[in-house]
Backbone as CSV, one residue per row, in Angstrom:
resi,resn,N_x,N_y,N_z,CA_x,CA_y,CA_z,C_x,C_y,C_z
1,UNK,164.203,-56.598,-69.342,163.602,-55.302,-69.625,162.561,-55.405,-70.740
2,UNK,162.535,-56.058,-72.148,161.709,-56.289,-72.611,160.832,-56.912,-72.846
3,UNK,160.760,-57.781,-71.976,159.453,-58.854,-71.407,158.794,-58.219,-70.372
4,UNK,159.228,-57.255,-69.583,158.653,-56.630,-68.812,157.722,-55.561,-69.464
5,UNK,158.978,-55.064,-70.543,157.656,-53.833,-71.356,156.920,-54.317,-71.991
6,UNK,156.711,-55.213,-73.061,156.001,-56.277,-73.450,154.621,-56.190,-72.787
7,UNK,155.044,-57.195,-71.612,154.019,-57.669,-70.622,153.473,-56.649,-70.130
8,UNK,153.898,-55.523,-70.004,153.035,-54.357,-69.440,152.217,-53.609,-69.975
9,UNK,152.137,-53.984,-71.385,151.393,-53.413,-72.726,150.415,-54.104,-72.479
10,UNK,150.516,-55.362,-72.858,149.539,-56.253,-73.257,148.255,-56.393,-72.275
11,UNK,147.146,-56.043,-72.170,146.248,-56.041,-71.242,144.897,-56.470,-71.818
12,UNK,144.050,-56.992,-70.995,142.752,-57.824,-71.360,142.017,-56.613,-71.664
13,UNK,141.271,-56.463,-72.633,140.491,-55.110,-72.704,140.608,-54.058,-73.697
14,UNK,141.939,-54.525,-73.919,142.875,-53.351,-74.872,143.621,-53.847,-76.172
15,UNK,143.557,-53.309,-77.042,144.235,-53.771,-78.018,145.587,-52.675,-78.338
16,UNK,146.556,-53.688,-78.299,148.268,-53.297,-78.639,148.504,-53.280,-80.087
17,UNK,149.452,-52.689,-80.392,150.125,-53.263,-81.744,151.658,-52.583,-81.748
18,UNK,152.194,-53.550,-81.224,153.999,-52.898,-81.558,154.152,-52.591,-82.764
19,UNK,154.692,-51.831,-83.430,155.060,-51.098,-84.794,156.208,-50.426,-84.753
20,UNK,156.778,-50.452,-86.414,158.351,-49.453,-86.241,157.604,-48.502,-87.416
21,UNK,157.551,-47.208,-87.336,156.939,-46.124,-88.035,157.153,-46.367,-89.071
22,UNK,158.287,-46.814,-89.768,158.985,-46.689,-91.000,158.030,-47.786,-91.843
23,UNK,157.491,-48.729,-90.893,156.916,-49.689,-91.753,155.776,-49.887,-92.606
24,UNK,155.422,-50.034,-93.777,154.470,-50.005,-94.691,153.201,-50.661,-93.982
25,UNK,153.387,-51.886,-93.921,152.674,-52.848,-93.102,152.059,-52.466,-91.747
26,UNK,152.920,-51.448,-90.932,151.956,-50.974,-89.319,151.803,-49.586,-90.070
27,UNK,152.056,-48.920,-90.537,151.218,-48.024,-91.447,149.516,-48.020,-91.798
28,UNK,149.434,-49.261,-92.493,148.380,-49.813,-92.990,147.483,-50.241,-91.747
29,UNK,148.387,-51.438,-90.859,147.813,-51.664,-89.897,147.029,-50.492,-88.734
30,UNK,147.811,-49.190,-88.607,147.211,-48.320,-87.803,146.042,-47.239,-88.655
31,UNK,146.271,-47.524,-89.840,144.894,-46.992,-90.730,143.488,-47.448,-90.543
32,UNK,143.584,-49.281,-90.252,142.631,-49.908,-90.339,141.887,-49.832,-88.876
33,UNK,142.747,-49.534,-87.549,142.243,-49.595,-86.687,142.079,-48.531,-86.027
34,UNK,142.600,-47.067,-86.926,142.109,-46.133,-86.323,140.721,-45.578,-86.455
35,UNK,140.443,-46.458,-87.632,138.915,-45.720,-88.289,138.091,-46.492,-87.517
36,UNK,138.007,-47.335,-86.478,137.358,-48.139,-85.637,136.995,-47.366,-84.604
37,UNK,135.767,-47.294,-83.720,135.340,-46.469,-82.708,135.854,-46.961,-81.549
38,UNK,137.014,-46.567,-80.975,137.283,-47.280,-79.428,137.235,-46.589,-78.354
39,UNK,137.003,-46.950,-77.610,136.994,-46.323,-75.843,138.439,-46.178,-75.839
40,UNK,138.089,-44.604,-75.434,139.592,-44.073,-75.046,140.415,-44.969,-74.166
41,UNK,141.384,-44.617,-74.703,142.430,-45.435,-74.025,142.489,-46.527,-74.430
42,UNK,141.642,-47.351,-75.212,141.621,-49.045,-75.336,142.708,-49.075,-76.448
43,UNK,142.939,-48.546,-77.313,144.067,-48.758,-78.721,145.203,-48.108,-78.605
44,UNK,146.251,-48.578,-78.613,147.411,-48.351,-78.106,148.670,-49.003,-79.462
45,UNK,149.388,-47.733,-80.167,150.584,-48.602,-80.959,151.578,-47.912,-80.167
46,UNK,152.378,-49.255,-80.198,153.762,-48.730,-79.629,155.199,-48.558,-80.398
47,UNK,155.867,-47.846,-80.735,156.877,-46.968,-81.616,157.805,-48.240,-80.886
48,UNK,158.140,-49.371,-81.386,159.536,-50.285,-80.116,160.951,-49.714,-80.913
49,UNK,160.874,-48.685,-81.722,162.258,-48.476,-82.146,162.697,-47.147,-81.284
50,UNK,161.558,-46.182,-80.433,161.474,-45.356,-79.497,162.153,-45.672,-78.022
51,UNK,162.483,-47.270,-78.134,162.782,-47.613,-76.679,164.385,-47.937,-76.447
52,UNK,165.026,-47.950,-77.453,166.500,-48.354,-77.496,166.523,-49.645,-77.155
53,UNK,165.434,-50.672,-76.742,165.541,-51.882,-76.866,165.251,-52.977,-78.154
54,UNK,165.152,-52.362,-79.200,164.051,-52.594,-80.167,164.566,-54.351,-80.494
55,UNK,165.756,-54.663,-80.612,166.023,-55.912,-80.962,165.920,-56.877,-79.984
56,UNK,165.433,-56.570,-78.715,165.299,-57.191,-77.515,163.889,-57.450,-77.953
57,UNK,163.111,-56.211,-77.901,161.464,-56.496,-77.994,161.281,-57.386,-79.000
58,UNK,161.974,-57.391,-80.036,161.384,-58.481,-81.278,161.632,-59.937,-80.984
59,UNK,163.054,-59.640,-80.422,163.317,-61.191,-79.890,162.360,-61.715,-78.967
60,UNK,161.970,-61.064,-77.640,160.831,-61.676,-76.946,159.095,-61.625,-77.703
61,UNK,159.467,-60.615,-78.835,157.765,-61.063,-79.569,157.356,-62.419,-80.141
62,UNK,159.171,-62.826,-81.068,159.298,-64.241,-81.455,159.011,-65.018,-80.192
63,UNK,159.748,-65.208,-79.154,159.468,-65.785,-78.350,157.755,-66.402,-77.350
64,UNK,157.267,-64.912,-77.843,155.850,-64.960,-77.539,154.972,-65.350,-78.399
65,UNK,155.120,-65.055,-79.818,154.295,-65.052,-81.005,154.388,-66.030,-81.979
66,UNK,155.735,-66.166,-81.632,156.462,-67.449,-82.925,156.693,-66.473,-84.364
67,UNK,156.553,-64.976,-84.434,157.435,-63.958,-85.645,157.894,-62.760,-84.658
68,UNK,159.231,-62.481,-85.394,159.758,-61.245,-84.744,159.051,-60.144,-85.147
69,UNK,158.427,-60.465,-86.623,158.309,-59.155,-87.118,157.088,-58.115,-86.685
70,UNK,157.194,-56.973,-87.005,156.272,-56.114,-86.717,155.407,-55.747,-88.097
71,UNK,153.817,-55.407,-87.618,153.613,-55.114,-86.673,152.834,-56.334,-85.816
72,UNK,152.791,-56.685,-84.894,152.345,-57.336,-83.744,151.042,-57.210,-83.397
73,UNK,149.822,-57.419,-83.350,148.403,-57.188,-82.607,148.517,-57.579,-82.174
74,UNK,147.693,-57.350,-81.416,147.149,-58.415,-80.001,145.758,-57.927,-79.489
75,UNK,144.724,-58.447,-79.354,143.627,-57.934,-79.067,143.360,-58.546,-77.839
76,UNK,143.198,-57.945,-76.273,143.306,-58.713,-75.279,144.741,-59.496,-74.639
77,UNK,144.766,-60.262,-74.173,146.170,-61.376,-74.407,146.408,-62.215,-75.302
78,UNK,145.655,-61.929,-76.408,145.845,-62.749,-77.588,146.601,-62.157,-78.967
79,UNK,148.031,-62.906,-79.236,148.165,-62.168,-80.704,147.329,-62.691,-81.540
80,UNK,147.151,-61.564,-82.081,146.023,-62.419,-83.793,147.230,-62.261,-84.856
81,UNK,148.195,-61.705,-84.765,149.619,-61.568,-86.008,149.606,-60.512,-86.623
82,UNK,149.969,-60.137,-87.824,150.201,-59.168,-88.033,149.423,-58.054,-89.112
83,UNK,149.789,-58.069,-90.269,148.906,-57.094,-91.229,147.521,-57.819,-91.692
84,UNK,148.399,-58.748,-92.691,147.248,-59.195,-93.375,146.542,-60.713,-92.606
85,UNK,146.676,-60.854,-91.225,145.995,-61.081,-90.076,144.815,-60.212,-90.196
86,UNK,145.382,-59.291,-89.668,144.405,-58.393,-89.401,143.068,-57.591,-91.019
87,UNK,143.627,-57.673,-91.965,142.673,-57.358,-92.932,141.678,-58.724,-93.141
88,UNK,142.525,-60.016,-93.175,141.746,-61.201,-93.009,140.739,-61.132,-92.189
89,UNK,140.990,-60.840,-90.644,139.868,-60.546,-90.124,138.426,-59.572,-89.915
90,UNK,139.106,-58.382,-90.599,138.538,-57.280,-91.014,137.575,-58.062,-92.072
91,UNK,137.564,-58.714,-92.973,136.808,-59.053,-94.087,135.912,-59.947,-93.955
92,UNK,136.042,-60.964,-92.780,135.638,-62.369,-92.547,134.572,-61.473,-91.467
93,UNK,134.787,-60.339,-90.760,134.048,-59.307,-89.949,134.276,-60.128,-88.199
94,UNK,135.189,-61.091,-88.387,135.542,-61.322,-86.937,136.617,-60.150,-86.028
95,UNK,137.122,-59.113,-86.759,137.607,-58.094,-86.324,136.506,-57.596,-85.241
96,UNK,135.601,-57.322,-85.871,134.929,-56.473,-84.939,134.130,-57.039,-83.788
97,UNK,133.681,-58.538,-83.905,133.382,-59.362,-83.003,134.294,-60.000,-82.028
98,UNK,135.611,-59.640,-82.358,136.359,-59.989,-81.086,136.357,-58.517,-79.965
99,UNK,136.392,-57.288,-81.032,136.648,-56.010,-80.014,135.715,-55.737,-79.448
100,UNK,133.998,-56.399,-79.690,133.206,-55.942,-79.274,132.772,-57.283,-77.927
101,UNK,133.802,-58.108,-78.066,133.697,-59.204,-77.041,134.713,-58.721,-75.945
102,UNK,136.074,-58.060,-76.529,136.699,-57.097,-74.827,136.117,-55.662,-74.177
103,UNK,135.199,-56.016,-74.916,134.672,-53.962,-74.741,135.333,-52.667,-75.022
104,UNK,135.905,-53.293,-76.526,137.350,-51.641,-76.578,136.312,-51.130,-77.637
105,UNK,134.986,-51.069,-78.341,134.531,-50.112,-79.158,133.379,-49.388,-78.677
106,UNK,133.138,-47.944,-78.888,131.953,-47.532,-78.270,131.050,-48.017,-79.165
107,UNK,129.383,-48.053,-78.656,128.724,-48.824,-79.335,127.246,-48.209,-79.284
């Protein structure tokens, strides 16, 4: 069940980010990528403590990612990891050259 939901998230085009609300870290993380211009529909966080599977999903994120923890990106089928992943890339400005290489920002 949670490799299936997983896998059904994750799509070329779109950027994911599993998150548990409570967390400081996908907090931050959904700050940074909401202020980003995306084509509807392309940005997607998912609540995995909403699914009653939540210790399943982390276990198959390790499995996928090599960390359980959240929050999770993934831009396309690629994880890039997690927070300060993602500000790293934000700064280095390859953030925006990967989203503008799947087509998730209007432009």
């Amino acid at each position: 069940m949670a490799q299936e939901f997983v896998d059904g998230k994750i799509q070329p085009g779109k950027v994911v980010v599993f998150i548990k609300p409570t967390c400081p870290f996908c907090r931050k993380t959904q700050e940074i990528l909401s202020q980003l211009p995306f084509k509807q529909g392309l940005l997607e966080f998912v609540d995995i403590t909403a699914t009653g599977d939540t210790n399943e999903i982390q276990d198959y994120l390790q499995q996928l990612t090599g960390a359980r923890t959240v929050p999770r990106v993934f831009i396309g089928k690629d994880c890039i990891g997690g927070c300060s992943d993602l500000i790293t890339m934000q700064e280095n400005g390859e953030l925006l050259t990967r989203l503008k290489q799947i087509g998730a920002l209007k432009l």
